[in-house]
Each structure stands twice: as C-alpha cells, then as structure tokens.
C-alpha positions in Angstrom: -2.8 -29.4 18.2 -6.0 -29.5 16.4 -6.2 -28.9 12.8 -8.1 -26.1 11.4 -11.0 -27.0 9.4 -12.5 -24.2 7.4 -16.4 -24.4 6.5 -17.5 -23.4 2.7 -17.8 -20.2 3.4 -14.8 -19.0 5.2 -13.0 -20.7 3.0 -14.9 -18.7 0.0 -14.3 -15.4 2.0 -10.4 -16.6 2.3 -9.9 -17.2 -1.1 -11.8 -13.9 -2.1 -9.3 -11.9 -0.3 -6.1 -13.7 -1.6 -7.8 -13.3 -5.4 -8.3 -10.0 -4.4 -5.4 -8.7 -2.8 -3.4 -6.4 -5.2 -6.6 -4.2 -5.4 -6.8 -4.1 -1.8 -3.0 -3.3 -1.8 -3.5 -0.3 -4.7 -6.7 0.7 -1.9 -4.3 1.1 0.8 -1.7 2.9 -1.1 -3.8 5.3 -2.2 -5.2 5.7 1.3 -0.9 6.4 2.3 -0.4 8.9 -0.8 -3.9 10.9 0.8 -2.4 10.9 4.3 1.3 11.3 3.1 -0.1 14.9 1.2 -2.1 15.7 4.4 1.8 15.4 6.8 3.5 17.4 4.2 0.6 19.8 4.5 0.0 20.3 8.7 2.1 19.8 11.5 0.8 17.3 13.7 0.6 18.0 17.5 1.4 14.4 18.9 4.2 13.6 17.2 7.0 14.9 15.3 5.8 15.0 11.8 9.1 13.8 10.3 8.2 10.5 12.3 4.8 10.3 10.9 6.2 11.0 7.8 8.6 7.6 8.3 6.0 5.1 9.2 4.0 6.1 6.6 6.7 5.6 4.1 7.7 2.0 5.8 3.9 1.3 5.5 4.0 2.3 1.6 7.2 0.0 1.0 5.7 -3.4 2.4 2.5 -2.9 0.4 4.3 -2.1 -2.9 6.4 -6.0 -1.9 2.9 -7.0 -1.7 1.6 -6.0 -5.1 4.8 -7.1 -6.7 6.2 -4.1 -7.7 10.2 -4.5 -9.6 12.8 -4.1 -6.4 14.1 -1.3 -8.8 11.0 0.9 -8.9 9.9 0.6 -5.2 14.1 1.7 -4.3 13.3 4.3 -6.8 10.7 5.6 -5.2 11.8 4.7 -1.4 15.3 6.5 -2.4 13.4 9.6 -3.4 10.5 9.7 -1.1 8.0 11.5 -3.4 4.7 11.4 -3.1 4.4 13.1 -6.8 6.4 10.1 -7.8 4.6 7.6 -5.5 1.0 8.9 -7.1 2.0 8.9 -10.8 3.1 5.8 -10.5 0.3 4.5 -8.4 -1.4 6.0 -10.6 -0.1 4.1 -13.6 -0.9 0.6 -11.6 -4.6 1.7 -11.1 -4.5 1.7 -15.0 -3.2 -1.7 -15.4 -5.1 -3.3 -12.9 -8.6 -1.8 -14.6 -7.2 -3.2 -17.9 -6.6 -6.5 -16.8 
C-alpha cells in the first residue's frame, strides 16, 4: 500500500478542521437542539417520531464525547433527555468558547 502524501494545502485545510473542531461540534449541536424542538413540536409522517426523537438524541451524545464534555454532565443530560437542559447548557459552552 502506498503512503498518503498530503500537499500544503490539504494538509492546511486538515489541520484547520482539527483546530477547529469543538466549534464545529457546538454548530452541530445547536443544529440537534433546533431540530430536537421542531420533533417535540410536529408529528412526522415517515417515521414514528419517538424514533426520530432517538437518533437525534444518539447524534447529540457522540458530539458532546467530541467536544469533551465531563462523562457526568452528558449522563446528566442523556438520563433526562431535555432539550431545555441540553440548550442552557449548550448555551453556557457557546459562552466559554467566545471567551477563550
């Protein structure tokens, strides 16, 4: 097998993403709390919406292991299934991160 060689640039555009991956993580979970309000709002036709509901929730677990949120908080928050709790905490990590 060949090794992969990288030019400059991809390896620029590689390294941009990993620098910036918690604020890509914080994108997507507020993208999941936006579509986790609209399920608890309307029914969905294709599916059952308690399913949706579940791969949503699954979806907003990895990305919290992603951003390195404490095991406590995300079983917190994966224990009570919230999206209040999920945005106010959310958030609270948009804060930091503008901080930093």
């Amino acid at each position: 097998m060949a090794k992969n060689e990288y030019s400059e640039y991809q390896k620029a555009v590689i390294s941009g993403y990993y620098s910036n991956l918690d604020t890509i993580m914080l994108q997507k979970l507020s993208e999941l709390v936006s579509e986790l309000y609209l399920t608890d709002s309307q029914a969905d036709s294709t599916s059952s919406p308690q399913a949706k509901k579940d791969r949503l929730w699954q979806r907003v677990h990895k990305a919290m292991i992603n951003i390195r949120v404490p095991p406590a908080i995300i079983d917190h928050i994966m224990q009570k299934k919230d999206v209040v709790i999920l945005a106010k905490n959310l958030q609270d990590w948009l804060s930091y991160k503008r901080k930093k």
